[in-house]
KEKE-932524 format. One line per field, with one value per residue (C-alpha): x, y, z. Coordinates in steps of 0.5 Angstrom, whole numbers, plus 500, padded with zeros to 3 digits. Layout:
% residues N
px (X;...)
py (Y;...)
pz (Z;...)
END
This chain:
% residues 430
px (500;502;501;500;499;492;491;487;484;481;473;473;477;473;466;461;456;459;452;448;443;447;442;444;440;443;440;439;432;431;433;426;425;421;429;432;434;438;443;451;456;462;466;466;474;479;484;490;492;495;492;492;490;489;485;479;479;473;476;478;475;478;475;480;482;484;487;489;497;501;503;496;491;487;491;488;482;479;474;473;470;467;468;463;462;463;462;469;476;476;480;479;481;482;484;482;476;474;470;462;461;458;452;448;449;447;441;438;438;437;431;434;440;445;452;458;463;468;469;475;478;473;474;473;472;472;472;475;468;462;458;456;458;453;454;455;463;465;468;472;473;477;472;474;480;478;472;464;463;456;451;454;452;456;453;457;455;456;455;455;452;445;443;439;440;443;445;449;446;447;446;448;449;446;451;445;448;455;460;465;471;476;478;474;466;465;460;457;455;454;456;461;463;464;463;466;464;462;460;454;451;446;439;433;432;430;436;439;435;439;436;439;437;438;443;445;452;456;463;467;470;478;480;488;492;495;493;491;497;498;497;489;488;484;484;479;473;469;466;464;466;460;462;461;454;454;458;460;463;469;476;477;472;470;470;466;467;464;469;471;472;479;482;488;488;486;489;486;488;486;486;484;486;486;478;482;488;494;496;495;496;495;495;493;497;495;488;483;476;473;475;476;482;488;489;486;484;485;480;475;473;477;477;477;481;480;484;484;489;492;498;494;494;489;482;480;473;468;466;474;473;468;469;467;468;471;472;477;478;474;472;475;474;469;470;470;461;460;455;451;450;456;460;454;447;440;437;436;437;444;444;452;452;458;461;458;464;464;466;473;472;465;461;457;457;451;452;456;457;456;459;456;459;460;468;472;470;465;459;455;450;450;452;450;449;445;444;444;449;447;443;440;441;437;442;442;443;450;453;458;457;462;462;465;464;466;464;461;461;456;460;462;470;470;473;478;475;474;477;472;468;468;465;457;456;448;446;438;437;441)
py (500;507;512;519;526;529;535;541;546;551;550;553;549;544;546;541;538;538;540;536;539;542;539;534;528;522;523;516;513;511;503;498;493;488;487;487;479;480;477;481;478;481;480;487;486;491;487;492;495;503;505;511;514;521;524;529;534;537;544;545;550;547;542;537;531;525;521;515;513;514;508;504;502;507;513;519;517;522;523;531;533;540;543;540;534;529;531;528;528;521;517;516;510;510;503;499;494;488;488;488;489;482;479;477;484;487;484;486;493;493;488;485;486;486;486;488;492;495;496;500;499;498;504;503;509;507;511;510;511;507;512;517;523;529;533;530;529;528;522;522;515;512;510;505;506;505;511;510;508;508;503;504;506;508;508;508;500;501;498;503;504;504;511;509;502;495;494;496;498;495;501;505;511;514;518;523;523;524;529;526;529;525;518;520;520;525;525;526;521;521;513;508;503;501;505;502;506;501;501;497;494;499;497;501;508;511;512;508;511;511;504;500;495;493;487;484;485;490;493;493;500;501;498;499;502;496;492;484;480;477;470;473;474;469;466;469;467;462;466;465;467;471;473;473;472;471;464;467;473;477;477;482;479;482;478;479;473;476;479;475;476;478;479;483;482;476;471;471;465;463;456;452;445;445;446;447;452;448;449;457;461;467;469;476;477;482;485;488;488;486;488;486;482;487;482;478;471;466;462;457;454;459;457;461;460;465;466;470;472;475;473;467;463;464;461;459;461;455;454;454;451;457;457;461;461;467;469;473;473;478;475;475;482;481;482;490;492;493;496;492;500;501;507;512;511;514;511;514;508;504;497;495;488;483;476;473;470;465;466;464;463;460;466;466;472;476;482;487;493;498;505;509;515;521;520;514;512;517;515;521;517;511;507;501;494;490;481;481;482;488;494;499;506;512;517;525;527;528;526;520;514;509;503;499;494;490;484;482;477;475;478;484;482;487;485;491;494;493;496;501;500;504;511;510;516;518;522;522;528;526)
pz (500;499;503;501;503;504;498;500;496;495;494;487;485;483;484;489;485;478;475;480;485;491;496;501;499;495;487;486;487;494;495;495;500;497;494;500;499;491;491;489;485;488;494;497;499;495;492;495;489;490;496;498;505;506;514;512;518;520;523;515;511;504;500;501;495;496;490;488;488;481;481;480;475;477;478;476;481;487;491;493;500;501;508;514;510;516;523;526;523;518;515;507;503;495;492;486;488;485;479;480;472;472;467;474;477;471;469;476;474;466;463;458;452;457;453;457;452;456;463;467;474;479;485;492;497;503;511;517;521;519;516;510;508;511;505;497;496;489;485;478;476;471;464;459;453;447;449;448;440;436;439;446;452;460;466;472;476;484;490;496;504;503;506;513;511;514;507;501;494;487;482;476;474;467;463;464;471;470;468;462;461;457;459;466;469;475;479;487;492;500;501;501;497;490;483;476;470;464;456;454;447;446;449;447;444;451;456;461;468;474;478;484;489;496;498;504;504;508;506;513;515;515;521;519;513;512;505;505;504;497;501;502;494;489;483;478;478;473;466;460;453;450;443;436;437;429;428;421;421;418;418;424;430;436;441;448;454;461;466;471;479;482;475;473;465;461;455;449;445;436;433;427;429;438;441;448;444;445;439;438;431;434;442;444;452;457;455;461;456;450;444;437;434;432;425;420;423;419;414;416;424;430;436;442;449;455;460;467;470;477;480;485;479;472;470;464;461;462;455;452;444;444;435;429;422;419;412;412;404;399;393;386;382;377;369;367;366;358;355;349;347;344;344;343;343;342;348;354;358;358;361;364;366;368;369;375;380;386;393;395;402;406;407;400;395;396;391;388;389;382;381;375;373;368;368;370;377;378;382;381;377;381;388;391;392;388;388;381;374;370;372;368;368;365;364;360;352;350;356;357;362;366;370;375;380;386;388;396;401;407;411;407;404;399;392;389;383;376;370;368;363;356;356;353;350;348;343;344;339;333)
END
């Protein structure tokens, strides 16, 4: 553990609230009790990792800073305690926590769809007396890497000291409630415990809404400044490999497997023979999510292996053999289109067509993709994907037209482009 000296700060410098209201009250939906038995999937233990420990003095007139050792995966992070926010001086810890961004988790807080895409450092706060804050204070996690693509959402996932309860609250945070800036989520809270910033598959047109429920379970108070031991740590626990979802899929696949407990990073292993790996043409070593693979895979089956791994020892993901088949090979390039119209035409409409060509890989053509122009390579006239082998296009007197195609398979390997085809000029008026 890393010991450091608590910051204090004048109050403007990080404004109380960051946009939320400036009340004393907890901004999530009060907890209900008819969900009091909802079961947690996380062991509320930090695993030690860059702990930092400051003392919040309550004859302090400053807003006083607390922030997570420079030497750890969540460096950056800090909580940040108006004057008066407690009522006796308390010790402060922040520290990497365990990850609580489970599929079971999540499923009690968000009906269906749950795809987890990416989550960040878990980070635990916790206080030296068995209470909460009496005013909100503020706290800056990490997010994922990568930032949030299309189709995605974030929400902040906690599990703090129910305000008035025996419990801790399972939630989450919409967007709507954050302040994002960067590669870091801002926001107040009045309890201790665990928030860990998440990236989902987009779930439904309407926003994700803040939401919690009530558990059992009860993070303890510091008794010390002292970390566990490394003797006290866990392997990672059980999980799943989730992804691709479509068992065909191109040459450069997103893979997705559920996060498991205690883990530091994960293995990512990719066979063609092997269903358990052992004979890998590709390994993918120190990954902390879900991502998509960084070269072409190869043609055919792929099997995919997941490990977990921290320094008590590595688990692999319950459903190793996990397999796919990949196309990672575009079709060939089609003839040039020609055009039975000859050079020059009276006709207004002028029909390109070309040979058909076959697949190379497993996935199957599905169409060609036709440019029409009034240059060469031009797509001014026309662009788009069509199943067939000619297209007709209605063009303009005096003016000259010019095709090329590209061939397409199911997963949407793209061949180069044809030659362009000879210029069809019309001379609709002569």
């Amino acid at each position: 553990m890393l010991t450091i000296t608590l910051l204090v700060l004048a109050a403007v410098v990080i404004p109380l609230g960051c946009g939320h209201r400036p009340d004393t009250k907890d901004n999530r939906a009060a907890a209900s009790e008819s969900l009091a038995a909802v079961n947690v999937d996380a062991s509320v233990v930090s695993d030690g990792s860059g702990d930092a420990i400051g003392r919040v003095q309550v004859a302090n007139a400053y807003t006083q800073i607390v922030r997570a050792a420079a030497s750890s995966r969540i460096a950056g992070s800090l909580v940040a305690f108006p004057p008066g926010a407690f009522d006796i001086d308390a010790n402060v810890t922040i520290a990497e926590g365990v990850n609580i961004a489970t599929s079971s988790n999540l499923v009690q807080l968000i009906d269906s769809g749950i795809v987890v895409q990416a989550v960040a450092p878990a980070v635990e706060v916790t206080f030296s007396s068995d209470e909460n804050t009496l005013l909100p204070f503020l706290e800056k996690i990490p997010l994922p890497l990568g930032g949030v693509k299309p189709g995605q959402s974030l929400v902040v996932l906690y599990l703090k000291n129910t305000p008035g309860a025996a419990g801790l609250s399972l939630g989450l945070l919409a967007a709507s409630d954050l302040v994002v800036d960067g590669g870091w989520a801002t926001f107040s809270s009045r309890s201790y415990g665990i928030s860990q910033a998440v990236y989902l598959a987009s779930m439904s047109a309407s926003p994700v809404k803040p939401k919690q429920v009530v558990t059992q379970q009860k993070i303890l108070p510091v008794a010390s400044p002292s970390p566990p031991s490394p003797a006290a740590q866990v392997a990672p626990s059980a999980f799943s490999i989730t992804g691709p979802t479509d068992p065909l899929t191109g040459g450069q696949p997103t893979i997705l497997w559920d996060f498991a407990n205690s883990a530091d990073s994960y293995e990512l292993r990719l066979d063609n023979k092997d269903p358990a790996c052992g004979s890998p043409y590709r390994i993918y070593p120190g990954l902390l999510a879900n991502g998509q693979v960084a070269d072409k895979v190869q043609d055919g089956i792929n099997f995919v292996c997941v490990a977990a791994i921290n320094s008590a020892g590595r688990t692999l993901a319950t459903n190793s053999g996990f397999k796919f088949v990949a196309d990672a090979s575009p079709p060939p390039v089609p003839s040039s289109p020609v055009s039975d119209s000859g050079a020059t035409t009276s006709q207004i409409a002028i029909t390109f067509h070309w040979s058909a060509v076959t697949d190379v890989g497993p996935a199957g053509l599905s169409g060609y993709t036709l440019q029409v122009g009034t240059t060469p390579g031009g797509e001014d006239i026309f662009n788009g994907t069509i199943p067939s082998t000619s297209k007709q296009i209605v063009g303009f007197d005096g003016l000259t037209y010019y095709a090329r195609v590209s061939a397409v398979d199911a997963v949407g390997n793209a061949s180069a482009w044809s030659a362009n085809s000879a210029g069809v000029t019309i001379h609709a008026s002569h």
